[in-house]
C-alpha positions in Angstrom: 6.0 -19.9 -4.1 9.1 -18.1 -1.9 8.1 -14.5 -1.4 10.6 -12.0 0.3 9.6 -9.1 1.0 11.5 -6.0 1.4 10.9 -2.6 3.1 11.8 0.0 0.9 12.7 2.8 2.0 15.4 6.6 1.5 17.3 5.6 -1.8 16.0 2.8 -3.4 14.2 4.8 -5.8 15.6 2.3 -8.9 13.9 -0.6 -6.9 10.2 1.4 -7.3 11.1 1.7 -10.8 11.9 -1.5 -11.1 8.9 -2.5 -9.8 6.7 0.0 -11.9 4.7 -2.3 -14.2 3.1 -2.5 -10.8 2.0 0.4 -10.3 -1.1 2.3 -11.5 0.9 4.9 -13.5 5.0 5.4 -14.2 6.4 6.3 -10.6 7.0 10.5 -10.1 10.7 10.9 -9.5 9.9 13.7 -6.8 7.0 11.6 -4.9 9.2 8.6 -4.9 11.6 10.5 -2.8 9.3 12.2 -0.8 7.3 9.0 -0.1 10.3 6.7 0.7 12.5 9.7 3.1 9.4 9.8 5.1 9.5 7.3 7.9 5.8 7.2 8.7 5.8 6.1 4.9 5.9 2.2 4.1 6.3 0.2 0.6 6.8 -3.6 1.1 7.8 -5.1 -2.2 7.6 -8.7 -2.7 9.9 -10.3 -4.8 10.3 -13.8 -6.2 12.2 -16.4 -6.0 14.2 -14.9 -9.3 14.5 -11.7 -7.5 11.6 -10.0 -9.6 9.1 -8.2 -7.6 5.8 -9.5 -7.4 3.4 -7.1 -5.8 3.8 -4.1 -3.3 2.0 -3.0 -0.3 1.9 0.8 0.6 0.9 2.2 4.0 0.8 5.5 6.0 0.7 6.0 9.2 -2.1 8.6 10.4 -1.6 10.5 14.1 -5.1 11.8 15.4 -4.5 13.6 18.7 -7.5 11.7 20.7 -7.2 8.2 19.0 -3.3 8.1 18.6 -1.8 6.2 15.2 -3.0 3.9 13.2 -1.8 2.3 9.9 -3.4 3.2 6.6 -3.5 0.6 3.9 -3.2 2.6 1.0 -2.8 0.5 -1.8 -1.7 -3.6 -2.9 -1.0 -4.3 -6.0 -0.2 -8.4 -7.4 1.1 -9.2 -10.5 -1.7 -10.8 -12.4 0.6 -13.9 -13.2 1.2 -14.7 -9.5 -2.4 -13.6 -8.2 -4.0 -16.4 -5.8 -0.6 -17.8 -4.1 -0.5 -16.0 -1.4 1.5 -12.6 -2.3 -1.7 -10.8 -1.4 -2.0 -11.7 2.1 2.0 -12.2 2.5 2.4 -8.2 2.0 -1.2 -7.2 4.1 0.5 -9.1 6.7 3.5 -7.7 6.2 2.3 -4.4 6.8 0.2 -5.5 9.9 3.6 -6.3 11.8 4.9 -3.4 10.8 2.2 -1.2 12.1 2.4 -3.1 15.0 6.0 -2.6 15.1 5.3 1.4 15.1 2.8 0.5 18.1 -0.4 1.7 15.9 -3.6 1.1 17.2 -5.3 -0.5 14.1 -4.7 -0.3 10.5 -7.6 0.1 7.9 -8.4 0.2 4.2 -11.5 1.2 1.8 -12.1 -1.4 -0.7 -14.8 -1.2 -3.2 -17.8 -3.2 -2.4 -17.9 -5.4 -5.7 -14.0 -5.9 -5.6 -14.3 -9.5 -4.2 -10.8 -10.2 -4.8 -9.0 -7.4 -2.8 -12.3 -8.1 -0.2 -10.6 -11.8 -0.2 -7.1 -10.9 0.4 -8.1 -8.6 3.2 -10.1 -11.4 5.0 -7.9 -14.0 4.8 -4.6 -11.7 6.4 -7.5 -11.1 9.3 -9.2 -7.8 8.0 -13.4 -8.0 8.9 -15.5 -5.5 7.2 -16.3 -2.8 9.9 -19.0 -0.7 8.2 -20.0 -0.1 4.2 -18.7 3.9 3.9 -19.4 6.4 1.0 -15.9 8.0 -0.1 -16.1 11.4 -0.9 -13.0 12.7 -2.8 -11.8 16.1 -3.9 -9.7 15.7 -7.4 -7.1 19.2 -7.2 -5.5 18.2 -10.5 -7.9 19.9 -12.2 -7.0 23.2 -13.5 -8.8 26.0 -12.0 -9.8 29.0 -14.2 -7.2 31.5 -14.4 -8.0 34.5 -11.7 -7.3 38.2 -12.9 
């Protein structure tokens, strides 16, 4: 299968909708453009052969003071009817050269333990598993109680 993949970035906010079936949830006008004007910011799409895209690979790069910069995988996504050929690792790779390219350090991601298939992807574009982390998260989309 011919994969290009394409950095997208202050713009091409019709290619992220275009590519929204993608994506978890419809893409937020106002994040799209805050995400793709920043330029520690990445989305690789990867497009067909056709010109349809394919999957996406997001990244952020995150500048610690005493360790320097490294890339953050933050999400992949592969459409379901292209999963298995490659797309997977073709954008995780992508990224990698691109992080290298911004002369970070490393580049990391959490993946659920029983997730075998994103565990897969990762492997075979060269990631190991370093350690077996809890994730604590704080969800502010919850309303508070209105103060008086």
């Amino acid at each position: 299968m011919r994969i290009d993949v394409r950095r997208l970035g202050p713009g091409d906010d019709e290619a992220v909708v275009a590519a929204a079936a993608l994506f978890d949830q419809a893409p937020n006008p106002e994040a799209t453009r805050r995400f793709l004007a920043d330029p520690t910011h990445h989305l690789l799409v990867a497009y067909d052969g056709g010109g349809r895209p394919v999957g996406f690979v997001s990244g952020i790069e995150v500048t610690h003071p005493d360790k320097g910069t490294e890339m953050f995988l933050y999400e992949l996504a592969v459409d379901e009817a292209v999963r298995r050929r490659g797309v997977g690792r073709t954008l995780v790779e992508a990224l990698a050269a691109r992080a290298r390219e911004h002369d970070c350090y490393g580049m990391w991601v959490l993946a659920d333990d029983d997730n075998q298939a994103a565990r897969a992807t990762y492997a075979s574009a060269g990631g190991r598993t370093a350690s077996r982390p809890v994730m604590i998260d704080w969800d502010f989309r919850e309303r508070a109680p209105a103060r008086r």
